[in-house]
N, C-alpha and C positions, 0 to 999 in steps of 0.2 A: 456855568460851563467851564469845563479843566481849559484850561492854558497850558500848554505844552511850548517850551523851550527848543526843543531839538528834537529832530526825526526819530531818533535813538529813542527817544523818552516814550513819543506816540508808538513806536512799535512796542513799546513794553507794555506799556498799557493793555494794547489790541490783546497781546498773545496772554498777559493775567486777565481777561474780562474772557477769553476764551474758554482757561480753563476753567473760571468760576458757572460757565454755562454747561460744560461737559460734567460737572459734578451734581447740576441738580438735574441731568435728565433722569425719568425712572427707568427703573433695571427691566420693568417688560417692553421699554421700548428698543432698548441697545436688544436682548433677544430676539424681539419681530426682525430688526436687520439685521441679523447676523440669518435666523430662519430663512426672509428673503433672500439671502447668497443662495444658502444651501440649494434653495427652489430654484433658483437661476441654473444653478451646474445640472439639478438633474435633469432639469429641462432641456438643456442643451448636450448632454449624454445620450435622452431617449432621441432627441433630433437625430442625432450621428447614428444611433441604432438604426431609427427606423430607416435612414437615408440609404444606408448599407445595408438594409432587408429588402431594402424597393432596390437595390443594385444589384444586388443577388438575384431575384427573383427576373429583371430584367435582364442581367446575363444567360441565367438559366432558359427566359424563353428566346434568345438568340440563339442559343447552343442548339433549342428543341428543334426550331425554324430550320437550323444550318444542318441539323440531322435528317430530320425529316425531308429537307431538299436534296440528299444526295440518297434515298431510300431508292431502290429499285421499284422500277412500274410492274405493278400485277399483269404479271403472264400465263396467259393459259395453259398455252402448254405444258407449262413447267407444274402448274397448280395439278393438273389430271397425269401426269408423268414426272419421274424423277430424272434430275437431268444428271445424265454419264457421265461420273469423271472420264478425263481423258488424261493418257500417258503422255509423256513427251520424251524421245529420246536425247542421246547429248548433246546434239545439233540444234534443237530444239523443234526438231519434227517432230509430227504427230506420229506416235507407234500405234498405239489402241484407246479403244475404249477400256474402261474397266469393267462396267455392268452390262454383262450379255443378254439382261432382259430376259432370261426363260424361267425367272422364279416370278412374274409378274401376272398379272391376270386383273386385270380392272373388270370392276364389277358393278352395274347401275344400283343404286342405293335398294329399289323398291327388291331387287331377287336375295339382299340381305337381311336373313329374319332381323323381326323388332328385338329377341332376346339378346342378339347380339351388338344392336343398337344400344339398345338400352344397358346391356352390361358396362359399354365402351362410357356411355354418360354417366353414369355411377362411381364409375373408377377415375376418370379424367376431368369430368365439368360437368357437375352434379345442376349448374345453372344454363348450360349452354342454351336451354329454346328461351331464357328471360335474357340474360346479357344483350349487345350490341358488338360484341369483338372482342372486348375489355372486361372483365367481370370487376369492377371496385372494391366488391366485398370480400374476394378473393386478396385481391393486392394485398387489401388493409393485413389482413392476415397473415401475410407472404411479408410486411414491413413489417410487423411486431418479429417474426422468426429470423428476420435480421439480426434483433438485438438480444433476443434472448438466447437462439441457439447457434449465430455465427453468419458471417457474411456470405451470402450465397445458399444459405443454405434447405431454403424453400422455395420452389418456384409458384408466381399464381400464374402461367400459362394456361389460355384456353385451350378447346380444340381450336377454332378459328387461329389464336395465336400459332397453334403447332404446325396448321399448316401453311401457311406464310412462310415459317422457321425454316420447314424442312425444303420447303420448296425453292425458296427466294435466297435465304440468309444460313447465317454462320450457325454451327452448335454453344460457342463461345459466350460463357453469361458474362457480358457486358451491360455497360449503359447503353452504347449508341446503340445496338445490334435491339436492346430491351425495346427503346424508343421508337425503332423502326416498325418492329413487329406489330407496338402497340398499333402503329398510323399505321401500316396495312392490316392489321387484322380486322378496321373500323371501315377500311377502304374495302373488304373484303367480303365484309356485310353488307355493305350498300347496295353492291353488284349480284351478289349468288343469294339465292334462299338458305335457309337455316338446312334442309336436305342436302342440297346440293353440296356445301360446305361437308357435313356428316359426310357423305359419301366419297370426297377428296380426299379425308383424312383415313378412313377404312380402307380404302385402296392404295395409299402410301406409307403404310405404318412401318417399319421393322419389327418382320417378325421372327427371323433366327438363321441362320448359318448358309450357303446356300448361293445368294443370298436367299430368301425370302422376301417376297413387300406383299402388305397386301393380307385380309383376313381369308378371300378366296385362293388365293395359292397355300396360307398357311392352314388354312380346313382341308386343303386335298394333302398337304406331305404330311400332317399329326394324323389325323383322321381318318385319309383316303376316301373323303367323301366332297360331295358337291357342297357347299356353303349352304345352300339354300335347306339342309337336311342335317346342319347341326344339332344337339339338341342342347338344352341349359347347362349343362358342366361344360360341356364343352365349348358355347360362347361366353362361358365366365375363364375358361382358360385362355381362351385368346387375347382377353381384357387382361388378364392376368400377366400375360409375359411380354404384353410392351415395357413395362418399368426396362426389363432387363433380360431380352429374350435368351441369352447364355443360360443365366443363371436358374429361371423359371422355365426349362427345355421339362418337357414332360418325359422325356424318351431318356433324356440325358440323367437329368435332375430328378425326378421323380416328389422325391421329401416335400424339398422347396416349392416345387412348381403345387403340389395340393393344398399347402400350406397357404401359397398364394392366393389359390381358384376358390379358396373356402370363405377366402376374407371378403376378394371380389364380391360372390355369392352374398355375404353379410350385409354390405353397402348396395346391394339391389333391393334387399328387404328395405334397409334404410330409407330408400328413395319411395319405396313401396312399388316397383317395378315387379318382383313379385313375392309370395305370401314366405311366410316361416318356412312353413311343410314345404313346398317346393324346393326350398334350398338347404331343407335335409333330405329331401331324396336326392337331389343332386351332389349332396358333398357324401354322401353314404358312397359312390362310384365311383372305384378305383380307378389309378393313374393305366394301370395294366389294361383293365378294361373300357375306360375313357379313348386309348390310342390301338385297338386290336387292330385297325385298319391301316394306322403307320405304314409307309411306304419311301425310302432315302429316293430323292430327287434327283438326276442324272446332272453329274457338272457338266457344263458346259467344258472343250476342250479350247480355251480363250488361247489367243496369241500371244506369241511370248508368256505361255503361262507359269514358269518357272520363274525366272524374273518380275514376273506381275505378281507372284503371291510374297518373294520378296519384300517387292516395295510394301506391299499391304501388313505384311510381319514388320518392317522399320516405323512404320508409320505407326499403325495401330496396337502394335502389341513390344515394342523394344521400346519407342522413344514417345509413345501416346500422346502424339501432337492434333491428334483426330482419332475422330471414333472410326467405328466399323463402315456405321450406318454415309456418314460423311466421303469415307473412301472411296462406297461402291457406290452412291448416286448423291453426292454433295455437290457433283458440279463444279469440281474441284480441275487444275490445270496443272498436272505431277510434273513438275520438269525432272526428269534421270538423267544418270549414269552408264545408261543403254546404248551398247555398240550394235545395230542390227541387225550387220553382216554378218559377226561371229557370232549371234544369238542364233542367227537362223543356221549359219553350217552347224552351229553346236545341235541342234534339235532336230536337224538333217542327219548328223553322224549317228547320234544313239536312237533317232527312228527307224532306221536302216537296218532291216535283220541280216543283208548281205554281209555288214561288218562284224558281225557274230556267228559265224559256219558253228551247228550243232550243241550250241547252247541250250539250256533248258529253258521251259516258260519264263520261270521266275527269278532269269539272270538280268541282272540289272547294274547300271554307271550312272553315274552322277561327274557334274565336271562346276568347276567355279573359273574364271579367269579375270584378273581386274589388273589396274593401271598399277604398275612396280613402283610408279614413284610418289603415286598421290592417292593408292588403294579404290577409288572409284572403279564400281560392280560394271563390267561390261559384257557379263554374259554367266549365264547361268543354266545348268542343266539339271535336272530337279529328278531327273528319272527314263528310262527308255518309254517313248510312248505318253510322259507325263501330263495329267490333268490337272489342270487348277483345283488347288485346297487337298490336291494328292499328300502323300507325304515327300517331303523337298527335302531328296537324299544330301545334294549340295550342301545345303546348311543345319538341317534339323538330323540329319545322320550322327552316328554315334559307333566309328569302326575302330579296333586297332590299327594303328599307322605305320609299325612294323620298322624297318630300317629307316625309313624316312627320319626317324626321332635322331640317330644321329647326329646330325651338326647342331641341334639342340640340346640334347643331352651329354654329346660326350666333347665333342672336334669343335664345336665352339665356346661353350666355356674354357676349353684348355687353351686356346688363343685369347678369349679375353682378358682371365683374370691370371693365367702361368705365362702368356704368351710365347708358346709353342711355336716355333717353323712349323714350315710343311713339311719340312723332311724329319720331323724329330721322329727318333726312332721307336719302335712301338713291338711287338714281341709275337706273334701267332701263334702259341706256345701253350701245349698241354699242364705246362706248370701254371698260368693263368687260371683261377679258379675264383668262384664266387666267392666270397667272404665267407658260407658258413660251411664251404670245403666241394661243393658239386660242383662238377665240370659243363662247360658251355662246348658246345661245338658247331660246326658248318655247313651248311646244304653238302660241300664232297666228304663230310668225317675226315680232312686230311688238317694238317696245320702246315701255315708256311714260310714259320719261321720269323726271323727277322724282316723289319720292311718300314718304311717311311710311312706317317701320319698319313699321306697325300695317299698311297697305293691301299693303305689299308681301308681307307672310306671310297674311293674310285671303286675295290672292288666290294665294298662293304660286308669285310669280314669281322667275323661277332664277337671274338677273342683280345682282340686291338681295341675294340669297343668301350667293352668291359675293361680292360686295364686302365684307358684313358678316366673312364666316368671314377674307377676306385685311385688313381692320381690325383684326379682334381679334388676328389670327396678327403683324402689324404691330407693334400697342400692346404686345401682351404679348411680343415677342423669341422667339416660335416657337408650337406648336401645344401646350406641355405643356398650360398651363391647359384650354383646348378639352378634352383627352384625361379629367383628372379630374373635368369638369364632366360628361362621358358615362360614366367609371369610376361616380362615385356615383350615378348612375342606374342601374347592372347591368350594364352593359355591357365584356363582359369582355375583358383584351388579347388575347386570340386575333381576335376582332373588331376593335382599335381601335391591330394593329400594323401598317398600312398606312394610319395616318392620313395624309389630304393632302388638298387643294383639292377632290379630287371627294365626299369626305363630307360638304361644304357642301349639295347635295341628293339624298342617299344613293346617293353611287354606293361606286365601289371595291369590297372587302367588309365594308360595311356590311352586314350579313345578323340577322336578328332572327328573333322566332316573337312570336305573339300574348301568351301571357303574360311575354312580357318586357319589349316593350311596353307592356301595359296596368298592370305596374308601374312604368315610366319616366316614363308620363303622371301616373298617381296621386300624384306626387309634386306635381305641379306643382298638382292639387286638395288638396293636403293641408298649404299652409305652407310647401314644401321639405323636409317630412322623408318620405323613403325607406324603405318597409318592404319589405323583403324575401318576396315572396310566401310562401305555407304554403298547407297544409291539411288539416295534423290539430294538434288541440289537445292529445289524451292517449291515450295506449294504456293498456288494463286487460287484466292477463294473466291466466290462470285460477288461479293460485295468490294474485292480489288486487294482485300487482307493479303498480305505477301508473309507468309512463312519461310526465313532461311535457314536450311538447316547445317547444321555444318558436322566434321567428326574429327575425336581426339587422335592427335599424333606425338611421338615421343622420342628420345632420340632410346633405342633397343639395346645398340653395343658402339663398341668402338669402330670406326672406317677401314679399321684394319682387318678388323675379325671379320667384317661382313667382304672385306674385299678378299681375303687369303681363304675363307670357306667357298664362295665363289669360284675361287680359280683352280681348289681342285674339283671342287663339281663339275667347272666344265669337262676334266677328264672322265668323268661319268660317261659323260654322252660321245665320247671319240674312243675309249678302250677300257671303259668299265662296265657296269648292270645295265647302262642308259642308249645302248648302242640304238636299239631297236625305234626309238622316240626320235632319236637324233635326224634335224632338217639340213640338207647341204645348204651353204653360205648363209647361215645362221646363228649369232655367237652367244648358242645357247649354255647355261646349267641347268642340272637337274637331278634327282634321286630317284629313285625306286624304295617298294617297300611291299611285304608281304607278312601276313600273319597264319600260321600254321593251324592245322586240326588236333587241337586236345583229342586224349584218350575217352574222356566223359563222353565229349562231342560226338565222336567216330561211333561210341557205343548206341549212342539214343537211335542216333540216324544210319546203324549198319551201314558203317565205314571199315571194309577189311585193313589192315595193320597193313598192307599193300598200298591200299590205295590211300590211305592217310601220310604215310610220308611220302608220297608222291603230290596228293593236291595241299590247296590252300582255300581260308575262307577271305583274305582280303588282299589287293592287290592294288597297288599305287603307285601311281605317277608326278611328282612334282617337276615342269621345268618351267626358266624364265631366262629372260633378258631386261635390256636398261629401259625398257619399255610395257610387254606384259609377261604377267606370273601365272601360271595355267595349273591347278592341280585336277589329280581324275581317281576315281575312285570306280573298283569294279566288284562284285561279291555277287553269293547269293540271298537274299531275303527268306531263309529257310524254315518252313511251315511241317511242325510235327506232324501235323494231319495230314501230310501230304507223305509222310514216309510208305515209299514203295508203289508210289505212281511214278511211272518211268519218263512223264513229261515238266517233272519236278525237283530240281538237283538242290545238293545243300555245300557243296563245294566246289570248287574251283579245278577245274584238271588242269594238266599242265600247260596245254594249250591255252586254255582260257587264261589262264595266268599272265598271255603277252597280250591281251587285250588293253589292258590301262594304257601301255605306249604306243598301241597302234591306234588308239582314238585323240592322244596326246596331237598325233602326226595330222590326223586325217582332218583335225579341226584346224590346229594351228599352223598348218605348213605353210601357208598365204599371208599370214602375218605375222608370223616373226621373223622373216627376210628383211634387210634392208637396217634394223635397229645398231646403235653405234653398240661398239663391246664395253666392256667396266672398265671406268680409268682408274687407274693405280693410284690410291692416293700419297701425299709425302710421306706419312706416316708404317711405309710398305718398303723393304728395302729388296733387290735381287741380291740373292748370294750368288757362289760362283757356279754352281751345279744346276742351274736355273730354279731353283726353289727361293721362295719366300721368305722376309721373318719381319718381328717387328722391327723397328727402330731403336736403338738401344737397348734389343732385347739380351739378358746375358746366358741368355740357355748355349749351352755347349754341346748338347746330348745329339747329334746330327747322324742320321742316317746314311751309312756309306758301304756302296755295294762293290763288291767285288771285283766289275766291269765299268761298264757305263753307269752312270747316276740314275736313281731309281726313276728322276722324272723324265730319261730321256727315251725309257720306253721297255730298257732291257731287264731283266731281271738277275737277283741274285742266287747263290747256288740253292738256299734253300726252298724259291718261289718260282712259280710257274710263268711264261711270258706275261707282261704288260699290255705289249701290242696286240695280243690275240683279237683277230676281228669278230671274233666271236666272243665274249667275254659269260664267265661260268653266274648261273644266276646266284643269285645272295642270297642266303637265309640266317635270320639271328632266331640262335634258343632265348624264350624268355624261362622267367623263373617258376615254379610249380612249386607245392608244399613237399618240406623236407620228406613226407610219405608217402608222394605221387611224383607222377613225373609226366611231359608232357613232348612230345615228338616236331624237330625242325619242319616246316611242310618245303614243297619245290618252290625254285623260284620261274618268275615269266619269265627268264631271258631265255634264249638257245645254248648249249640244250637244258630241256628243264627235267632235274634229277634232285633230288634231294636224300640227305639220312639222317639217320634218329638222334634225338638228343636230348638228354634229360640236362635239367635244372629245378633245386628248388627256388622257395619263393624267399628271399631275403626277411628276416625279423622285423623291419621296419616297413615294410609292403606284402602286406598280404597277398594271397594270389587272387585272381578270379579270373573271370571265362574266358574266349574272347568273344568280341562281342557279336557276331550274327547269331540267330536266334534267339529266343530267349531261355540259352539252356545253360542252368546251373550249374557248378563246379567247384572245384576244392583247385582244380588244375587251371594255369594260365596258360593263356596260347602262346606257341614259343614264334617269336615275327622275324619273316626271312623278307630282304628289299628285294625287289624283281629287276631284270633290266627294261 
């Protein structure tokens, strides 16, 4: 045995007898432990895997639980009936319903033939009589098309699941909304037969415009037949145009929708529902004769229907936050923008033939009015007598705007970007000529000389116009600025890519509708900042989903421009075009505007050269305050086929011409009382003559009359009184081609006279019509503002 001296020695010892033992281990057994580790970590890698599969898998069925417990209870009613949206106005009362229920017709399964049963399960759930609710084989299917052609982008919906969906739930492809349908459409089998279900769904389907629900209302409007007497094309077309009943409209569509009904037909054979030969005699029948029995469905005349088809335009077709199908029986809770009171005198005023003495049938107004400081739609008038799904003159109109374009075109760019006083002096003057040498002239033929910015747009003469629009187009090195100063008012380039000298008093295609308009105006009461009309605040879905919708706003011009255009608009309404609109103790602005009868025009619809510079085809009213903006629009809707029936006019006489301001009056008299007037802002200085100007503006060029200051009322030697209480109507020549020429029409105000005036069409703006009928031309309409 070793003897060891000292601690020191035995540890050396220990640690050499160590490494002589690590040297004769074998090299497979250092591998087995090292192997060992390796086995150790994957072992405990697959633990954490699997740990966190059984986590997942146990969150997921919490999340399924917590969905499935807040799914709505199966209700019947709603399963045999679509539930109405409902309107809400701004208060958040109830206004209407949306779904008037006369395109509906429920129908017991057994009086719908089998071919039409069977077309629907062919096209839609080739498994529905073997499933339970859920088809699996479908899903699988529906998750491989996840990955291979994009998320969402197949559904496996049954029928059972559709009608759950459509009944109960959202259109929205979610998870939870997925989950739901799946747990009622199992819940939904338990309780109804596999008939009964089929039959809920055939009586709630969307079938097209109308609305339509339902394969028995959609067999009598295609068909004009009882359902129970379709025959096979034609219940493979009804299978056919659920995908997308727009686009697969037989009547409409024709191509698309056979193209359809051939395929449907294909996938009956598939199912063997029925033979080849059947479904080439059936696809052999044209679309023509498929629908000989077609017959258009009476709209329903729905409340507040100008307004209501609105909301359904914002919704469904401008900002597509919901379908169609969703809008009119989703069971949806619309909160608006809806004033009541002014909806219904509005629909009061233009149903009223009293307030039209000797108009023709097919005279027609349209009016828009919304909040001046936050653009919210508080009322809308779609048409005299208007129907739901009519055409909504209000906003889908398309008229020349006539003098109105003014503070747009010409009086407030020269405040913005030259910043002009109101008194800056302006020229009425036969030496004023369009750029490529034609002369412009006035509803009187007279000129009147020298005169202040402020009197020349008060009385909206067309000469001062034109000078200011070819100043600015001067100062600024072309028309860009002009073009964004109308951009940030709404005014979109489809509209404002023919800009040229004739938009100086709305010629060209200058073309507008009421509420574009009366949001272009609103700016000018509101500071300069722009809001984008609306008019729904928030949708509430049945399942509690809360849609906000909100709209853009921007700042338009400077405080200045929108406050000094303003202030001489108000003289519109006290001893300019605007007399006739104007409400006592009201501290209203506003414009007029009127567009003329071309020669083309006059000729198609025998318009004697008399009665052509005597009427007009379009006639407008803009006014507001710090509160609401009202524009009105009046015309004829003029039908060639109608030329020389004597209860059918295609223009405007001169009387009818002061209709836009007397409907201005008769709507808004009640409520634009009481509103505070525009405060000045710092940026806004008084000179000494009580006119305007900017603040540190250096223009020198100031208007100075003879006697009294032009804004005090009198006039100077070369112009006619200011104060006249009757003030002469406006009319602006637009431009025409240098080889045609196109005649001033009268204006609405008292008295209404007009005279001729040629202009051509500027190099950079072509001409074209104006716009009522639809009649071609080389000649632009020349636009006189009304009072």
């Amino acid at each position: 045995m070793v003897e060891y001296h000292t601690r020191m020695e035995k540890r050396r010892a220990a640690e050499q007898e160590k490494q002589k033992g690590n040297k004769k281990v074998p090299k497979n057994k250092r591998n087995k432990k090292k192997s060992d580790g390796k086995k150790h970590w994957v072992k405990r890698i697959f633990i954490i895997l699997l740990l966190s599969f059984l986590f997942l898998i146990l969150a997921g069925v919490i999340f399924v639980f917590a969905v499935i417990r807040d799914a709505p209870k199966l209700d019947e009613n709603a399963l045999h009936n679509e539930i109405s949206s409902v309107m809400y106005d701004q208060n958040g009362k109830i206004a209407t319903t949306v779904d008037s229920g006369l395109h509906k017709k429920y129908t017991c399964i057994d009086s719908i033939p089998l071919t039409v049963q069977d077309a629907y399960i062919s096209t839609e759930d080739v498994r529905f009589y073997k499933h339970f609710g859920i088809d699996p084989i479908r899903i699988l299917g529906a998750g491989v098309a996840q990955f291979t052609k994009g998320y969402k982008s197949e559904g496996a919906s049954t029928i059972t699941q559709q009608v759950v969906r459509n009944a109960m739930l959202t259109q929205n492809k979610t998870f939870t909304r997925k989950i739901q349908e799946m747990y009622l459409a199992i819940q939904l089998e338990k309780k109804y037969t596999k008939k009964q279900i089929l039959e809920m769904y055939l009586n709630q389907i969307y079938l097209g415009e109308g609305p339509t629900w339902g394969v028995a209302a959609a067999s009598e409007r295609y068909f004009g037949k009882n359902i129970k007497n379709v025959t096979l094309e034609q219940a493979a077309m009804l299978a056919a145009m659920t995908r997308n009943p727009g686009y697969y409209d037989p009547i409409k569509h024709p191509e698309q929708a056979k193209a359809r009904r051939d395929l449907v037909l294909d996938l009956m054979v598939q199912n063997k529902a029925i033979t080849a030969d059947e479904a080439a005699k059936a696809k052999a029948v044209s679309m023509k004769q498929m629908t000989k029995g077609h017959h258009n469905v009476p709209v329903s005349n729905r409340k507040y229907g100008a307004f209501l088809d609105y909301v359904r335009h914002e919704l469904v077709d401008e900002k597509k936050v919901i379908t169609e199908q969703e809008f009119n029986s989703g069971g949806l809770k619309i909160y608006t923008t809806l004033d009541s009171e002014i909806q219904t005198q509005t629909q009061e005023v233009l149903n009223n033939k009293k307030n039209y003495p000797n108009v023709q049938n097919n005279f027609n107004a349209s009016v828009s009015v919304i909040d001046t400081q936050t653009g919210a739609i508080r009322a809308l008038g779609g048409g005299r007598n208007y129907k739901y799904l009519y055409t909504n003159w209000s906003y889908d109109g398309k008229r020349n705007i006539g003098s109105t374009a003014k503070p747009i075109m010409d009086y407030g760019p020269a405040i913005e970007y030259l910043k002009w006083p109101t008194d800056y002096e302006v020229n009425d003057s036969k030496d004023i000529k369009y750029s490529w040498g034609k002369e412009i002239n006035d509803w009187d033929g007279k000129t009147l000389g020298k005169m202040s910015m402020r009197k020349a747009l008060y009385l909206s003469r067309n000469i001062p116009a034109l000078q200011t629009f070819q100043e600015v187009d001067h100062a600024l090195g072309g028309t860009k600025n002009i073009r964004t100063f109308a951009e940030k008012l709404g005014f979109t380039d489809s509209v404002l890519k023919q800009l040229g000298e004739s938009y100086s008093i709305g010629g060209g295609s200058f073309t507008s509708n009421p509420l574009q308009m009366s949001a272009a105006y609103a700016s000018f009461g509101n500071n300069g900042i722009y809001n984008q009309p609306y008019a729904v605040r928030k949708i509430v879905k049945p399942d509690g989903e809360v849609i906000q919708l909100d709209h853009k706003r921007h700042v338009a011009m400077h405080d200045y421009t929108a406050y000094m255009i303003t202030d001489m608009l108000k003289d519109v309404m006290t001893k300019g075009t605007g007399i006739n609109a104007n409400i006592p103790g009201a501290n209203l602005a506003g414009k007029t505007g009127t567009t003329n009868i071309p020669t083309d025009y006059a000729n198609q619809f025998k318009i004697s050269n008399y009665l052509r510079t005597k009427g007009a085809l379009d006639s407008w009213f803009v006014g507001y305050n710090t509160q609401l903006t009202t524009a009105i629009w009046t015309g004829y809707n003029a039908d060639k086929t109608k030329i020389g029936n004597k209860n059918y006019g295609s223009y405007l006489g001169p009387n009818e011409q002061r209709y836009a301001q007397r409907i201005f009056r008769a709507i808004m008299a009640q409520y634009m009382v009481g509103a505070s007037d525009f405060k000045r802002p710092s940026s806004v200085i008084n000179l000494s003559n009580g006119e305007l100007a900017v603040r540190n503006s250096t223009i020198t060029n100031h208007y100075k009359a003879e006697s009294k200051s032009d804004h005090s009322g009198s006039s100077d030697s070369s112009s006619s009184s200011e104060s006249s209480s009757s003030a002469p109507p406006e009319s602006s020549s637009e431009s025409v081609p240098p080889e045609s020429s196109s005649e001033s029409s009268s204006s609405s105000a008292p008295p209404a006279e007009s005279s001729s005036s040629s202009a051509p069409t500027s190099p950079e703006s072509p001409a074209s019509s104006a716009a009522a009928p639809p009649a071609s031309s080389s000649e632009n309409s020349v636009q006189s503002s009304t009072p």
